[in-house]
C-alpha positions, 0 to 999 in steps of 0.5 A: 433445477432452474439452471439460469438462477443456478448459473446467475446466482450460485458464483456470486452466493458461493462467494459471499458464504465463502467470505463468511466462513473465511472470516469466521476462521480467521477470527479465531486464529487471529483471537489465538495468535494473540492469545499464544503471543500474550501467554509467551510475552506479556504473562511470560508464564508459558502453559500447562498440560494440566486443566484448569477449571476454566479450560476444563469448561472449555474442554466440555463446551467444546464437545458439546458443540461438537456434538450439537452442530450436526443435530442443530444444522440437520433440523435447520434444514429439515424443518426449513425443507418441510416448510418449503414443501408446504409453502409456508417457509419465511427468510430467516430473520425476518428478511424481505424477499427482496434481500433473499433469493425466494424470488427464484422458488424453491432453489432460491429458498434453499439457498437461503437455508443452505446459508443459514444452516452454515452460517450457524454450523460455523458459529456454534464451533466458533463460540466453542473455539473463542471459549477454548482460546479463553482458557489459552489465555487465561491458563495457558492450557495445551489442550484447549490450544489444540481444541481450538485451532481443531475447531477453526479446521472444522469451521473451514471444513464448512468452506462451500463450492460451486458443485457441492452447493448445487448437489446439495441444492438439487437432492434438497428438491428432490426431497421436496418433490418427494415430499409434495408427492406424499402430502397429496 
């Protein structure tokens, strides 16, 4: 692995995910403090235990996107290494390479992906959680409360360090240079 674009880039890419991941958490407890402190205050009608048929929807969104998040992050970075080993990899969204790390090769490339592949884990689980804090809202459902504030745990499960990127970041080039060793 190019330590110097580990040692120049890594800190300053680790801190903006982590800035990104923490926002993403704290907008969904900050959705469902509210949406606690209306169903108490506001409707003062308190919650049920039973499901309604929004939280119901909410309940099997909630696993769906459970179950969805790894197979959707595991394709992202497989097709992306893939891609990688090729040479035919592109930044995401349509990035210049000035915005993204390519200019750096392979290690730049996939922090790149890393990124990506968090920045939609923790979305996925967020969009579950906001529809789980829905149904807290509107039904005052238990369950969906501890739904969600599960998922805005799982979301910042995803908070990434310095050492676990780069581990991550080196097994990707291996795989890489294993890849290039097949298609030769």
């Amino acid at each position: 692995m190019p330590q110097k674009v580990m040692k120049e880039r890594l800190p300053t890419f680790v801190m903006t995910l982590r800035i990104i991941v923490a926002a993403l958490v704290q907008g969904v407890l900050v959705f469902l403090a509210v949406a606690v402190y209306l169903r108490v205050t506001a409707v003062a009608v308190g919650f049920t235990t039973s499901l309604g048929p929004l939280s119901l929807a909410a309940v099997v969104a909630s696993m769906a996107a459970l179950f969805v998040q790894p197979f959707l992050a595991r394709w992202i970075v497989t097709t992306s290494r893939q891609k990688i080993a090729e040479g035919t990899w592109n930044p995401p969204g349509g990035q210049s390479p000035a915005d993204s790390y390519i200019d750096t090769g392979d290690t730049g490339r996939l922090l790149s992906v890393y990124s990506m592949k968090t920045i939609v884990s923790c979305a996925i689980l967020e969009g579950a959680a906001f529809f789980a804090t829905t149904a807290v809202l509107m039904e005052g459902t238990l369950i969906c409360l501890g739904i969600a504030l599960a998922l805005a745990i799982s979301i910042a499960s995803r908070f990434p360090f310095q050492k676990q990127v780069a581990t991550w970041i080196e097994q990707q080039l291996r795989f890489i240079d294993d890849e290039r060793g097949f298609s030769r």
